[in-house]
PyMOL Python script that loads the backbone (N, CA, C, O; Angstrom):
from pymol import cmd

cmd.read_pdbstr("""\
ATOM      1  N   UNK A   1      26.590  17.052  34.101  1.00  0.00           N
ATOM      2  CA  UNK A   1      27.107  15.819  34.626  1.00  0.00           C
ATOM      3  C   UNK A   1      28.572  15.734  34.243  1.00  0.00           C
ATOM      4  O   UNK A   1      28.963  15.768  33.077  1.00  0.00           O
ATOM      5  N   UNK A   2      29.476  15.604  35.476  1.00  0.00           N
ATOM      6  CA  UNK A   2      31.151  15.953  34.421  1.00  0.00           C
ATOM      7  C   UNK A   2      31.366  14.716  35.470  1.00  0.00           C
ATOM      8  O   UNK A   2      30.980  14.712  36.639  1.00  0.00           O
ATOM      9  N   UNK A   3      32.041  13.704  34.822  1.00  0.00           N
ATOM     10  CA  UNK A   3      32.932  12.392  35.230  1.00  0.00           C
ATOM     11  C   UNK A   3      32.839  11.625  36.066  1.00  0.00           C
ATOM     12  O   UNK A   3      33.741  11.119  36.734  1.00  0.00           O
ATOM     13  N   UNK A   4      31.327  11.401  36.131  1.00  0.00           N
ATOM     14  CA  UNK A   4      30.345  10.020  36.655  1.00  0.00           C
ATOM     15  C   UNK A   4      31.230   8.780  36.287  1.00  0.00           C
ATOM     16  O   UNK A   4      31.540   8.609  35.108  1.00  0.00           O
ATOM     17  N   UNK A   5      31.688   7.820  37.360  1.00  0.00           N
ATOM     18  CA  UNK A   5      31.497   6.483  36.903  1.00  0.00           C
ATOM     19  C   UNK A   5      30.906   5.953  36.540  1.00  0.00           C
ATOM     20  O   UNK A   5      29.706   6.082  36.778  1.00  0.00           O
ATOM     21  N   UNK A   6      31.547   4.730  35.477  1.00  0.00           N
ATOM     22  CA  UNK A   6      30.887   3.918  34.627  1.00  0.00           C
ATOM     23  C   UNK A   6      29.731   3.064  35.772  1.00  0.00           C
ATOM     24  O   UNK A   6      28.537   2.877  35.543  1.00  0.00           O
ATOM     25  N   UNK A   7      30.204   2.799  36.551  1.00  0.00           N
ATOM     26  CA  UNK A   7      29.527   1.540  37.983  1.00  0.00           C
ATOM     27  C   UNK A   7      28.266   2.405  38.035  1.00  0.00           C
ATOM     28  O   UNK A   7      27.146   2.015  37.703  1.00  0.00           O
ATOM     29  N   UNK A   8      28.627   3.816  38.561  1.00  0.00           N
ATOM     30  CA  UNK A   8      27.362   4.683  39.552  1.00  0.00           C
ATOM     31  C   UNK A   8      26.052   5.078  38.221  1.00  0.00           C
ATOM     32  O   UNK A   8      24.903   5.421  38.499  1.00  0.00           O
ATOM     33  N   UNK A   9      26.612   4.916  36.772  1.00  0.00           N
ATOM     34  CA  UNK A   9      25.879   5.232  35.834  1.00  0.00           C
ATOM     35  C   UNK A   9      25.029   4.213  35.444  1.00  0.00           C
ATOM     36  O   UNK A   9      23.879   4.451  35.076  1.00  0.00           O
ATOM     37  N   UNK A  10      25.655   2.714  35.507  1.00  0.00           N
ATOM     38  CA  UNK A  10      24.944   1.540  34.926  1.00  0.00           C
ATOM     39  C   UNK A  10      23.225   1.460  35.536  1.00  0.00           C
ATOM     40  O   UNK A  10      22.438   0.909  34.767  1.00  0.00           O
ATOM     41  N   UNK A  11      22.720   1.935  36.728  1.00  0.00           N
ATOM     42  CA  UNK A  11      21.390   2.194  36.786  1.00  0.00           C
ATOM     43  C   UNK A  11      20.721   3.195  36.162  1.00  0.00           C
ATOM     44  O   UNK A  11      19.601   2.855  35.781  1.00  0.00           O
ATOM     45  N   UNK A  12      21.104   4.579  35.875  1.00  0.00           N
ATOM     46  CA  UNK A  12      20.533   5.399  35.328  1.00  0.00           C
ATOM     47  C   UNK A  12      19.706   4.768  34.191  1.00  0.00           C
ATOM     48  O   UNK A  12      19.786   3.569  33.924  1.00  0.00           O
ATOM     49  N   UNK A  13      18.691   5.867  33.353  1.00  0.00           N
ATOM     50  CA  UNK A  13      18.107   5.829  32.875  1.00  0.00           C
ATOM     51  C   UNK A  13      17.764   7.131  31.805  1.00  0.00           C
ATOM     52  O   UNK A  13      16.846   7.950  31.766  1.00  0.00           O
ATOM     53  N   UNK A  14      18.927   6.901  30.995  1.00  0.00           N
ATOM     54  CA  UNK A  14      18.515   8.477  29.459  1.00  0.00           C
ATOM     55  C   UNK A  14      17.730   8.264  29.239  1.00  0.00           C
ATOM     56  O   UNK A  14      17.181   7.164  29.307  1.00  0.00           O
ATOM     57  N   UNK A  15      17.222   9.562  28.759  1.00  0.00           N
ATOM     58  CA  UNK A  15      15.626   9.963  27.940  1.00  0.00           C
ATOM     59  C   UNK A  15      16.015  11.421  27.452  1.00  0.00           C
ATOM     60  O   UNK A  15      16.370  12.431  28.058  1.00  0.00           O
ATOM     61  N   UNK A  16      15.771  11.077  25.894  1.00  0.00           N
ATOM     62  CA  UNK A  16      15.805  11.992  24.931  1.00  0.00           C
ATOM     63  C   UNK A  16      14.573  12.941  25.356  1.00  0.00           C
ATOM     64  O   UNK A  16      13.388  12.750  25.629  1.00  0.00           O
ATOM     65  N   UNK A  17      15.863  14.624  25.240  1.00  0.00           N
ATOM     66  CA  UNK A  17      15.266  15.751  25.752  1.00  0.00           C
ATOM     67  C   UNK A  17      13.896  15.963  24.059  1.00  0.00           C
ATOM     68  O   UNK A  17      13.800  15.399  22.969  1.00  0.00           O
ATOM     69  N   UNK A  18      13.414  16.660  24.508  1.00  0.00           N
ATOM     70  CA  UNK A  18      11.843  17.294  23.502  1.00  0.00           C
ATOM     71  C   UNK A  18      12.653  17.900  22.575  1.00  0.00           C
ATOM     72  O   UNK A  18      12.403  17.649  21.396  1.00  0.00           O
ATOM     73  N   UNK A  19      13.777  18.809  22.887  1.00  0.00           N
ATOM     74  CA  UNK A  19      14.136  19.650  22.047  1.00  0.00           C
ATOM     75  C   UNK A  19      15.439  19.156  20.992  1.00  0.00           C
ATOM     76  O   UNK A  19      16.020  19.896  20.198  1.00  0.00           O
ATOM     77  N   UNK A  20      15.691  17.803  21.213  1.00  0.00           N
ATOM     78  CA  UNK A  20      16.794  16.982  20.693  1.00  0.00           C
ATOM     79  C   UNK A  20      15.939  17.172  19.168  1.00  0.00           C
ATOM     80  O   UNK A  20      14.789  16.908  18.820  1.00  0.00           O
ATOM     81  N   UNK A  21      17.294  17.848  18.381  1.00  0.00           N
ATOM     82  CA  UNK A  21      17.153  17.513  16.872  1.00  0.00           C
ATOM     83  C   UNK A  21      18.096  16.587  16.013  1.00  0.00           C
ATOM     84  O   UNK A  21      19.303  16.773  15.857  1.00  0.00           O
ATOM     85  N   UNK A  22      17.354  15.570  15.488  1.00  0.00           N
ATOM     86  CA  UNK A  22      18.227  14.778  14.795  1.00  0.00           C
ATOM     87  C   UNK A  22      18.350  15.084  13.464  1.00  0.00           C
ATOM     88  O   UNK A  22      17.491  15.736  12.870  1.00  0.00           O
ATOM     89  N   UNK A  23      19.581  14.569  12.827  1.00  0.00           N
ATOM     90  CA  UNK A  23      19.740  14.776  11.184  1.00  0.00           C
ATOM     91  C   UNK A  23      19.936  13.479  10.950  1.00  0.00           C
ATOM     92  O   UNK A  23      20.748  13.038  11.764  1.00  0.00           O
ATOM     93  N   UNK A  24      19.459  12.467  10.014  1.00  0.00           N
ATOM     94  CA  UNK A  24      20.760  11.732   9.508  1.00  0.00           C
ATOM     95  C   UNK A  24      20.762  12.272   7.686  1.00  0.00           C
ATOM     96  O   UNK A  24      19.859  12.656   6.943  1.00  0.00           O
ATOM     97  N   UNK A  25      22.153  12.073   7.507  1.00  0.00           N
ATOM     98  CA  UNK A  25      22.456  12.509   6.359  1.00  0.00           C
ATOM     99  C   UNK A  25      23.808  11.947   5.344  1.00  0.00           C
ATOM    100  O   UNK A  25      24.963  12.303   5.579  1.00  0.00           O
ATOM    101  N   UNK A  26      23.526  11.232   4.459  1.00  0.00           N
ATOM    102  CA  UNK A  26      24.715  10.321   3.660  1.00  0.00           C
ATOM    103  C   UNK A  26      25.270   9.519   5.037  1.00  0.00           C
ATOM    104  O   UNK A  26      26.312   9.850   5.602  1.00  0.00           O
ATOM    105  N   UNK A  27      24.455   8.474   5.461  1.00  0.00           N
ATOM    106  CA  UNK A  27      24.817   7.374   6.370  1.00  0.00           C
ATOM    107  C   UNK A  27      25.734   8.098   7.847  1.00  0.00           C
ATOM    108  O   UNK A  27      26.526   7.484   8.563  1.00  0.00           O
ATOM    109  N   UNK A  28      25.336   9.478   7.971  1.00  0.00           N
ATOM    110  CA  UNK A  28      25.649   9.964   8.933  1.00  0.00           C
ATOM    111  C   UNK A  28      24.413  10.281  10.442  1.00  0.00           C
ATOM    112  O   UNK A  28      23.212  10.207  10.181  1.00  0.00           O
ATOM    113  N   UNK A  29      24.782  10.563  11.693  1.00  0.00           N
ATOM    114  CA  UNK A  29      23.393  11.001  12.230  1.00  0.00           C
ATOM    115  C   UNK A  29      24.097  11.813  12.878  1.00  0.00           C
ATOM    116  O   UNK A  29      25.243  11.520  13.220  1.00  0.00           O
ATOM    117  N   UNK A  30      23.530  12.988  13.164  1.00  0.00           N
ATOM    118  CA  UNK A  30      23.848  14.346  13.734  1.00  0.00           C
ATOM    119  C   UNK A  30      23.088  14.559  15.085  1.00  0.00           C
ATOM    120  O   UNK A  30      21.896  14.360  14.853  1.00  0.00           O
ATOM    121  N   UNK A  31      23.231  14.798  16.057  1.00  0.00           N
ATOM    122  CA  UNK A  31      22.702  15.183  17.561  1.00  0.00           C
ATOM    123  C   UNK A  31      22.350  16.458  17.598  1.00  0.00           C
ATOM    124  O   UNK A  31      23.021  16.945  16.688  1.00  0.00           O
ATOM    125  N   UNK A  32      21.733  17.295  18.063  1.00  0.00           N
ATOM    126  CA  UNK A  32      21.909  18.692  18.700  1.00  0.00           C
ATOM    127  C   UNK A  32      20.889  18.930  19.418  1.00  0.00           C
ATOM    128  O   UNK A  32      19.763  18.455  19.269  1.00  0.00           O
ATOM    129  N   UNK A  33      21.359  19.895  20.461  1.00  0.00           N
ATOM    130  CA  UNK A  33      20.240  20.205  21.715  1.00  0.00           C
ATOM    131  C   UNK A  33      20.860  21.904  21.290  1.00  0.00           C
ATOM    132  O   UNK A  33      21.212  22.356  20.201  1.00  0.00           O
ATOM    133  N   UNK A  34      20.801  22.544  22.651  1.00  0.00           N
ATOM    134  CA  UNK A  34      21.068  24.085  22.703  1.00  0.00           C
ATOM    135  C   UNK A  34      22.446  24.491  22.050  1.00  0.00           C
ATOM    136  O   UNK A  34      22.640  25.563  21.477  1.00  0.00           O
ATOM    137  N   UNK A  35      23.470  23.384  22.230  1.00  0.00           N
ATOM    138  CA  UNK A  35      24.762  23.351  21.824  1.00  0.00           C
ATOM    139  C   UNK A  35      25.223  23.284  20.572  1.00  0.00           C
ATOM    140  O   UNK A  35      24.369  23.412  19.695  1.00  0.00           O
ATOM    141  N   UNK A  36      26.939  23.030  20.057  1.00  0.00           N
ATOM    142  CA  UNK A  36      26.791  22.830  18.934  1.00  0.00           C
ATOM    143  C   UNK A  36      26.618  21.264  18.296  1.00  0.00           C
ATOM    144  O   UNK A  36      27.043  20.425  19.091  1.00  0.00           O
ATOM    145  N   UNK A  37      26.095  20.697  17.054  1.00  0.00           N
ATOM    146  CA  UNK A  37      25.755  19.533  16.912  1.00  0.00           C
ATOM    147  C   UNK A  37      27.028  17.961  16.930  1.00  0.00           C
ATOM    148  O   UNK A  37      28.069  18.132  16.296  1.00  0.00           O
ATOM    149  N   UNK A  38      26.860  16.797  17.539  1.00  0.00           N
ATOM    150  CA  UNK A  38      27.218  15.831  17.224  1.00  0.00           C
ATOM    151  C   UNK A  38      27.317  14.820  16.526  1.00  0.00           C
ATOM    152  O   UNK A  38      26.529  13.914  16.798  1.00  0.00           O
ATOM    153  N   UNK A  39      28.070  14.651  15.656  1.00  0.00           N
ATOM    154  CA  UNK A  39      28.589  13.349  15.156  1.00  0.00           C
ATOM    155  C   UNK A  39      28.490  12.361  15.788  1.00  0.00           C
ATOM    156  O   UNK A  39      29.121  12.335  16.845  1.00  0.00           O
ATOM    157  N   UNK A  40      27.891  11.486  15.510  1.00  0.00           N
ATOM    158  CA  UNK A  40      27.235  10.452  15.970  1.00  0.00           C
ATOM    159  C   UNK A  40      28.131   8.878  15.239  1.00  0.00           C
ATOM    160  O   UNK A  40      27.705   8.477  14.155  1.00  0.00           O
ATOM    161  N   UNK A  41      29.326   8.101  15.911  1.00  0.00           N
ATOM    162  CA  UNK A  41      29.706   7.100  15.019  1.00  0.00           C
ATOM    163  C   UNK A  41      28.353   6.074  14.900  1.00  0.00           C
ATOM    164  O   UNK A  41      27.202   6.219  15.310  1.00  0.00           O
ATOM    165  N   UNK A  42      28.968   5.051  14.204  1.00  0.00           N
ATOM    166  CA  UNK A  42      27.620   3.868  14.050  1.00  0.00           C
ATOM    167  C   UNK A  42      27.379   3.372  15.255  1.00  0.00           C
ATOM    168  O   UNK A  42      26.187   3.195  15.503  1.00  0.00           O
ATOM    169  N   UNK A  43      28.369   3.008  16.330  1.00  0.00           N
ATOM    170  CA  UNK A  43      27.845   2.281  17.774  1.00  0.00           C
ATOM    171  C   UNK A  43      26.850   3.776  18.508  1.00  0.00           C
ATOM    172  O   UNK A  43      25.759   3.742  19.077  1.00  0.00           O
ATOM    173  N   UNK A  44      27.371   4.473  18.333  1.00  0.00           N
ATOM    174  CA  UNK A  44      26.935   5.766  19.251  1.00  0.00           C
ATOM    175  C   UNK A  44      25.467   6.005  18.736  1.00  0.00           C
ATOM    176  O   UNK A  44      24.524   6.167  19.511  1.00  0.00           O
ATOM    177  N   UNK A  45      25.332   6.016  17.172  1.00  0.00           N
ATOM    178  CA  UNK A  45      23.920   6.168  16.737  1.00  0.00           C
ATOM    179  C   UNK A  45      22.881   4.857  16.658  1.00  0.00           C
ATOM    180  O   UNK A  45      21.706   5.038  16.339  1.00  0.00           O
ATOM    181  N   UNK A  46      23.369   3.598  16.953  1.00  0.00           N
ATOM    182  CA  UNK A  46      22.514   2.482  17.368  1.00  0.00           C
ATOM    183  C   UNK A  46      22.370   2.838  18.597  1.00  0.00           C
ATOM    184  O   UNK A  46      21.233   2.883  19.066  1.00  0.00           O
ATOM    185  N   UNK A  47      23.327   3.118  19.265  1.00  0.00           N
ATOM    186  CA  UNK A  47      22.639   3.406  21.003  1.00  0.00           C
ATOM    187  C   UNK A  47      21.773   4.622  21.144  1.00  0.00           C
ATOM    188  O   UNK A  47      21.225   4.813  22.230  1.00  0.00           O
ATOM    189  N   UNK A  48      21.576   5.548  20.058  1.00  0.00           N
ATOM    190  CA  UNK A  48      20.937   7.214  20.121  1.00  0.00           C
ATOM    191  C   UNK A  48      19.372   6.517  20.030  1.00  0.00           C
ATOM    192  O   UNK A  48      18.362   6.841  20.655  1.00  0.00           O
ATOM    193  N   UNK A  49      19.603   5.197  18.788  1.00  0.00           N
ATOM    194  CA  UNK A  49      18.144   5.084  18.725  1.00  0.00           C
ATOM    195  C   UNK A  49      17.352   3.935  19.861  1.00  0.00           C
ATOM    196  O   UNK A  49      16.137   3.758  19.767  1.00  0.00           O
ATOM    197  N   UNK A  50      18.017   3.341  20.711  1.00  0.00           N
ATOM    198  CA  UNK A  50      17.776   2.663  22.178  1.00  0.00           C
ATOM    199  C   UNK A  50      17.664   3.141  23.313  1.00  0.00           C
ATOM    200  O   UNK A  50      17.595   2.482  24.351  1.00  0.00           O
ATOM    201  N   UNK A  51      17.629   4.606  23.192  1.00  0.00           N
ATOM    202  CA  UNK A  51      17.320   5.565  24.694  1.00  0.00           C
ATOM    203  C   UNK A  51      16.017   5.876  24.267  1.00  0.00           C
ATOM    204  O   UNK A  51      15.845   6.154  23.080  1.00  0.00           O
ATOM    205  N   UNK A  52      14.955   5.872  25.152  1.00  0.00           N
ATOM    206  CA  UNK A  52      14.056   5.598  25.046  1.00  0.00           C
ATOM    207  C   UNK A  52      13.387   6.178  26.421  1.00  0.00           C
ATOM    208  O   UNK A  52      12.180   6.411  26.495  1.00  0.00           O
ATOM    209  N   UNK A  53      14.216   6.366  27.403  1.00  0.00           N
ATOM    210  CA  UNK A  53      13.559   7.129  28.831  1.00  0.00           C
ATOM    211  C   UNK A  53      12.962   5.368  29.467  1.00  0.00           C
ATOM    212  O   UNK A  53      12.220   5.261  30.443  1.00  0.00           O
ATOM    213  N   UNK A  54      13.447   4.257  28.726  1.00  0.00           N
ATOM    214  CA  UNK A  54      12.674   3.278  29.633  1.00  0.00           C
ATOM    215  C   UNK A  54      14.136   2.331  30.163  1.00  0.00           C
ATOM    216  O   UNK A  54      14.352   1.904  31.297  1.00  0.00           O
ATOM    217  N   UNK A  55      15.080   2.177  28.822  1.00  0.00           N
ATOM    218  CA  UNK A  55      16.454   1.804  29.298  1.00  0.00           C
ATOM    219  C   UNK A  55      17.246   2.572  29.995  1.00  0.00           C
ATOM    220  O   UNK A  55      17.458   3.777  29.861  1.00  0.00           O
ATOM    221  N   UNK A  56      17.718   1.754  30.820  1.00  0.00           N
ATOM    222  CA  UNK A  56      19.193   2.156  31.846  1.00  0.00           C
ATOM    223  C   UNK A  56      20.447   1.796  31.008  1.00  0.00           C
ATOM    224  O   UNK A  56      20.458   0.982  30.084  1.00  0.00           O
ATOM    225  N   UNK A  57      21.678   2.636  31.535  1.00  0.00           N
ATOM    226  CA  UNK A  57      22.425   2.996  30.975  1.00  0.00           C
ATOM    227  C   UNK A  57      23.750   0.923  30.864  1.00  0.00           C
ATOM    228  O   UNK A  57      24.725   0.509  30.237  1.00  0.00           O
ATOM    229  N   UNK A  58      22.794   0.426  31.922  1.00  0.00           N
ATOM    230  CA  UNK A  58      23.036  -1.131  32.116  1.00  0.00           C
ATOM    231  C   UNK A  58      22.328  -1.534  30.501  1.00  0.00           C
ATOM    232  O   UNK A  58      22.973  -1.858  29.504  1.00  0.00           O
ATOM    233  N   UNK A  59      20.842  -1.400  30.614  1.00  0.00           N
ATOM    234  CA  UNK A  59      20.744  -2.269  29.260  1.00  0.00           C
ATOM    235  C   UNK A  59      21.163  -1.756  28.191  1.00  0.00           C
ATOM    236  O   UNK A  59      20.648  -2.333  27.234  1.00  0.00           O
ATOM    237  N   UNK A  60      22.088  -0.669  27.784  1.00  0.00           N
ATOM    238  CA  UNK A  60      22.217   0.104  26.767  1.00  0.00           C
ATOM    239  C   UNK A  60      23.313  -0.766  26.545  1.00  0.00           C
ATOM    240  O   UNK A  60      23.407  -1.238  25.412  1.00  0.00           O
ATOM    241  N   UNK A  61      24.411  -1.169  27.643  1.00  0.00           N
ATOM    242  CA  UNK A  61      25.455  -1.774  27.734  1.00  0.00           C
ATOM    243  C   UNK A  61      25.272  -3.056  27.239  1.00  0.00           C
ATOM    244  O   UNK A  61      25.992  -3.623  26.417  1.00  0.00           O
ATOM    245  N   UNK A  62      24.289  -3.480  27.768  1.00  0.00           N
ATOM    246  CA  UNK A  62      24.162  -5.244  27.276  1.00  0.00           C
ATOM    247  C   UNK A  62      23.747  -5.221  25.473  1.00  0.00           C
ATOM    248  O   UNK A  62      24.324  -5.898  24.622  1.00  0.00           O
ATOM    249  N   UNK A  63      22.760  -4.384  25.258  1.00  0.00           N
ATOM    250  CA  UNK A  63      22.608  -4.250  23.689  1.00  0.00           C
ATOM    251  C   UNK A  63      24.194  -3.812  23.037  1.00  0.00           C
ATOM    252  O   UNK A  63      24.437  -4.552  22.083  1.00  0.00           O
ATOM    253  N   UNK A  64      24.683  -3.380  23.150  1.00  0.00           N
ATOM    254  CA  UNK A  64      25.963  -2.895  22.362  1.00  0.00           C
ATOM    255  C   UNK A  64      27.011  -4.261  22.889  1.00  0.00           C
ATOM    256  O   UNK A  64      27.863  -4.644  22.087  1.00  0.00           O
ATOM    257  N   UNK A  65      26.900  -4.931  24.208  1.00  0.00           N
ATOM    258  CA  UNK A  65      27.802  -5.684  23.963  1.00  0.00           C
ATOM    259  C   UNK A  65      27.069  -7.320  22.844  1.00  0.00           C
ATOM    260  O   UNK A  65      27.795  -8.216  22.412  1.00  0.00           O
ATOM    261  N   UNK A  66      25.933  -7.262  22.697  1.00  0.00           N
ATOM    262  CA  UNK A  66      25.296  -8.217  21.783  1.00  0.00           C
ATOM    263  C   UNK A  66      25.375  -7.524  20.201  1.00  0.00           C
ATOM    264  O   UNK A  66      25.124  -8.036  19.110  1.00  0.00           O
ATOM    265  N   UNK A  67      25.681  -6.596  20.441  1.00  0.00           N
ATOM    266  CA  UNK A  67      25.681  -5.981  19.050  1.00  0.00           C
ATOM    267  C   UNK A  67      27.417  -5.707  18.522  1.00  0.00           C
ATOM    268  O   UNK A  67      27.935  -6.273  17.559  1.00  0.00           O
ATOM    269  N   UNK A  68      27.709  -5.276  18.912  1.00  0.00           N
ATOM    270  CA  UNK A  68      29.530  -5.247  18.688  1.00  0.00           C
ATOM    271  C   UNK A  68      30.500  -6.576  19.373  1.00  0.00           C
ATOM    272  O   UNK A  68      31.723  -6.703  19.312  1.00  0.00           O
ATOM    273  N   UNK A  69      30.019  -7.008  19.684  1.00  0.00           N
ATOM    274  CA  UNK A  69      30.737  -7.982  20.802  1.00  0.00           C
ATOM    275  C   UNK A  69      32.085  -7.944  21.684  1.00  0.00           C
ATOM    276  O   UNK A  69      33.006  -8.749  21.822  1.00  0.00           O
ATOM    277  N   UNK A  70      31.807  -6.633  22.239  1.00  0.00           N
ATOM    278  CA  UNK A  70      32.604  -6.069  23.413  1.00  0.00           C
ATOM    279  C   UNK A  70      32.100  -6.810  24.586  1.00  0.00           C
ATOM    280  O   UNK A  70      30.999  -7.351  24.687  1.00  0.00           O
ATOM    281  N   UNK A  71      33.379  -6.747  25.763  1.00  0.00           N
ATOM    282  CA  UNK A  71      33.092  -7.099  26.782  1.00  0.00           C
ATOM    283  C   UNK A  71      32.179  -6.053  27.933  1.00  0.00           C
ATOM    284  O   UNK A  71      32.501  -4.874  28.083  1.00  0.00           O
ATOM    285  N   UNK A  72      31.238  -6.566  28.546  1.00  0.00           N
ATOM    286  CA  UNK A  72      30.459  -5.413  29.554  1.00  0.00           C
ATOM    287  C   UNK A  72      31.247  -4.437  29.952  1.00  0.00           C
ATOM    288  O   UNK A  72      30.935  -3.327  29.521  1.00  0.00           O
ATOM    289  N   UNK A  73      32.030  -4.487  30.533  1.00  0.00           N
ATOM    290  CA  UNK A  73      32.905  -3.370  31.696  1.00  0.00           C
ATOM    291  C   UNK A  73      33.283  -2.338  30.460  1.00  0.00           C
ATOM    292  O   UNK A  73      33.153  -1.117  30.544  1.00  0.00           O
ATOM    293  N   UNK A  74      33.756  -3.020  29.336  1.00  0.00           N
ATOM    294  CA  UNK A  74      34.245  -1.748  28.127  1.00  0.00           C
ATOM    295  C   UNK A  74      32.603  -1.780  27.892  1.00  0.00           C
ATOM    296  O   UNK A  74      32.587  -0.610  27.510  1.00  0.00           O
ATOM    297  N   UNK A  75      31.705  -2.031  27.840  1.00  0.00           N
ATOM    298  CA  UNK A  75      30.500  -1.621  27.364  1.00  0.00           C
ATOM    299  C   UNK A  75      29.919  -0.340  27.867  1.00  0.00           C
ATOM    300  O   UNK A  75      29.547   0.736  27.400  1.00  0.00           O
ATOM    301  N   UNK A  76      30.006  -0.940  29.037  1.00  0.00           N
ATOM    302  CA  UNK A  76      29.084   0.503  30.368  1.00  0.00           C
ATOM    303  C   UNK A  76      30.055   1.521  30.361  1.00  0.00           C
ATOM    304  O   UNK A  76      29.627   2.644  30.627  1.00  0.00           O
ATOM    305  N   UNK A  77      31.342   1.400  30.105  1.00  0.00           N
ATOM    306  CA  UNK A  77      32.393   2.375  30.150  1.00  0.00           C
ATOM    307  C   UNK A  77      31.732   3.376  29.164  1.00  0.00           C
ATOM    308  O   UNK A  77      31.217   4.424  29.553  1.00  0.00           O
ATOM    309  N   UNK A  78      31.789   2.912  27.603  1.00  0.00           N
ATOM    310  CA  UNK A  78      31.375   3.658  27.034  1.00  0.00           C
ATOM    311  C   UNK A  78      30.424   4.111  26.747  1.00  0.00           C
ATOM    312  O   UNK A  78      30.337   5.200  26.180  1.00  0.00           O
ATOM    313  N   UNK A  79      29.354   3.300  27.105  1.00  0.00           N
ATOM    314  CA  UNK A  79      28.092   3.938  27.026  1.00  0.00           C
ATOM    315  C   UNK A  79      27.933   4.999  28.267  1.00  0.00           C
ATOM    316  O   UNK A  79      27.224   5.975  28.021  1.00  0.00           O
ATOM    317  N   UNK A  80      28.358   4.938  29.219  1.00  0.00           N
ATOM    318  CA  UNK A  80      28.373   6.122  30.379  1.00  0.00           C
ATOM    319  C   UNK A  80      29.334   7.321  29.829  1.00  0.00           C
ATOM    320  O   UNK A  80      29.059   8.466  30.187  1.00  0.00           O
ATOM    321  N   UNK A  81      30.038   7.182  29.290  1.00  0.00           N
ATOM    322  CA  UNK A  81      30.535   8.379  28.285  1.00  0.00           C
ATOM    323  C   UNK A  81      29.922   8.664  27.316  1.00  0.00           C
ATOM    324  O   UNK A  81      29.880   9.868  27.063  1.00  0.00           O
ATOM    325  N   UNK A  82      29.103   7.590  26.250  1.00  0.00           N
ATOM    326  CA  UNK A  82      28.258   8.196  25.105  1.00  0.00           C
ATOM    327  C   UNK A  82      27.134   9.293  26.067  1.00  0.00           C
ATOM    328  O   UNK A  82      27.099  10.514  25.913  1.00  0.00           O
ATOM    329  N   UNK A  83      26.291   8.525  27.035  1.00  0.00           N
ATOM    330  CA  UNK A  83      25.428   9.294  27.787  1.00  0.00           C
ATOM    331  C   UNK A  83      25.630  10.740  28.548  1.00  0.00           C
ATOM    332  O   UNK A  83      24.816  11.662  28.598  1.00  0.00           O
ATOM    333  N   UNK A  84      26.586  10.693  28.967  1.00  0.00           N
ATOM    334  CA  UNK A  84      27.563  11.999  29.361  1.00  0.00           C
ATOM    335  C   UNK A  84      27.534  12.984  28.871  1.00  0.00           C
ATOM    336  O   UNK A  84      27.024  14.025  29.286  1.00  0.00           O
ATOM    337  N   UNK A  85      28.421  12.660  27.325  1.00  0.00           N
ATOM    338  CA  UNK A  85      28.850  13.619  26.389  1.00  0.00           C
ATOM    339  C   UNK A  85      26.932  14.422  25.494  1.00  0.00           C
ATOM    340  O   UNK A  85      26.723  15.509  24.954  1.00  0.00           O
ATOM    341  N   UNK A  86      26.123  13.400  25.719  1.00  0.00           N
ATOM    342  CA  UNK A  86      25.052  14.001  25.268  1.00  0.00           C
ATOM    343  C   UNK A  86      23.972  14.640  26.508  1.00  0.00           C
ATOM    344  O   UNK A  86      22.816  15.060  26.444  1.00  0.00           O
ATOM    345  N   UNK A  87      24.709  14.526  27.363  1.00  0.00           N
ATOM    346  CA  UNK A  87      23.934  14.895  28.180  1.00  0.00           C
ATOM    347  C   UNK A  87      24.261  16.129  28.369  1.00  0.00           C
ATOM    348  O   UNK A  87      23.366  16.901  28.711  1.00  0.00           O
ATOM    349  N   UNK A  88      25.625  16.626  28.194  1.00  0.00           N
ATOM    350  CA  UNK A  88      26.436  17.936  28.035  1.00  0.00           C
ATOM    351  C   UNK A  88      25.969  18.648  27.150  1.00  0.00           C
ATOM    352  O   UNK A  88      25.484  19.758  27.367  1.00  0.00           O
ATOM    353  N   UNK A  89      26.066  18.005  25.822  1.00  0.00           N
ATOM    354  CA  UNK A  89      25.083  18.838  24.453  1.00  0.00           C
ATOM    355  C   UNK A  89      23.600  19.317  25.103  1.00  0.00           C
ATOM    356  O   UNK A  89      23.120  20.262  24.477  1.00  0.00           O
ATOM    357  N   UNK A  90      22.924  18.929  26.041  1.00  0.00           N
ATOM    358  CA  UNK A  90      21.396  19.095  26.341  1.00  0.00           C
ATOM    359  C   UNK A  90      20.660  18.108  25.333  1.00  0.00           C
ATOM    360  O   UNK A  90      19.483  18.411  25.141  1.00  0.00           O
ATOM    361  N   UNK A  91      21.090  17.064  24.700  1.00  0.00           N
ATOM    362  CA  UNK A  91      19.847  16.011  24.172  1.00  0.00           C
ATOM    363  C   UNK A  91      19.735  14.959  24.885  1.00  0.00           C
ATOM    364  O   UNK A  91      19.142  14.061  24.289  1.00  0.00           O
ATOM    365  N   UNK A  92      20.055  14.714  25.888  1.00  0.00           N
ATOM    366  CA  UNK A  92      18.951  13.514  26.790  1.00  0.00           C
ATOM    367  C   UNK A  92      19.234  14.541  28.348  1.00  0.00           C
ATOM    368  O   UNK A  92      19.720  15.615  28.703  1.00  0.00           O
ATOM    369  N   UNK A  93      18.537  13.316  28.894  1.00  0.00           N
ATOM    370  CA  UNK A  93      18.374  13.966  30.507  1.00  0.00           C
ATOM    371  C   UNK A  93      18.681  12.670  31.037  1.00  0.00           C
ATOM    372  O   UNK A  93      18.524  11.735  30.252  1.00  0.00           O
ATOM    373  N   UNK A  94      19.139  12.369  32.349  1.00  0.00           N
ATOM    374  CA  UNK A  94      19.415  11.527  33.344  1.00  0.00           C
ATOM    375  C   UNK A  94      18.081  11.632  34.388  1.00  0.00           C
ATOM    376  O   UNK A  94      18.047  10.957  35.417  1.00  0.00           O
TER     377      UNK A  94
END
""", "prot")
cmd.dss("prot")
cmd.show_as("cartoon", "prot")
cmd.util.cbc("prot")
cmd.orient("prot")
C-alpha cells in the first residue's frame, strides 16, 4: 500500500497479521512481521492495541482523537500513515 489518502483510508479496516510479533520492553513496544522491527511511540502503540480486524481506520481516528485530543482530519491523517507504515512491515492487513 504506498500513499493512500487519509479520506479513501478512513473506511478501511486493519487486522493484525497471525505472524505479527510483539515485544514490549522497558515501556517500549516493538512491531515485526517479515521485515525489520518497529518502534512503536505511545499514540502508535495505544492504536497497535485497538486494531482488532473489527475497527476502521475512522474509529481508530476517533479513539486517538478522545485520547490525545487532536483534531479528526490530523487524526485519520495519522492514523492512515500509522496503518500504512505497518502494513509495509507485513503486521496488519487492510
Amino acid at each position: 500500500m504506498k500513499h493512500r489518502s487519509a479520506p479513501a483510508m478512513d473506511g478501511r479496516v486493519p487486522r493484525r497479521r497471525l505472524n505479527a510479533r510483539v515485544r514490549n520492553f522497558r515501556d517500549r513496544t516493538m512491531v515485526a512481521g517479515s521485515s525489520q522491527p518497529l518502534e512503536l511511540s505511545e499514540s502508535a502503540a495505544f492504536l497497535w492495541r485497538l486494531i482488532d480486524g473489527r475497527r476502521s481506520v475512522g474509529d481508530l481516528a476517533d479513539a486517538l482523537c478522545a485520547e490525545y485530543e487532536v483534531d479528526r482530519d490530523t487524526a485519520v491523517a495519522d492514523v492512515a500513515e500509522l496503518v500504512g507504515a505497518l502494513h509495509d512491515a507485513g503486521v496488519v492487513d487492510l
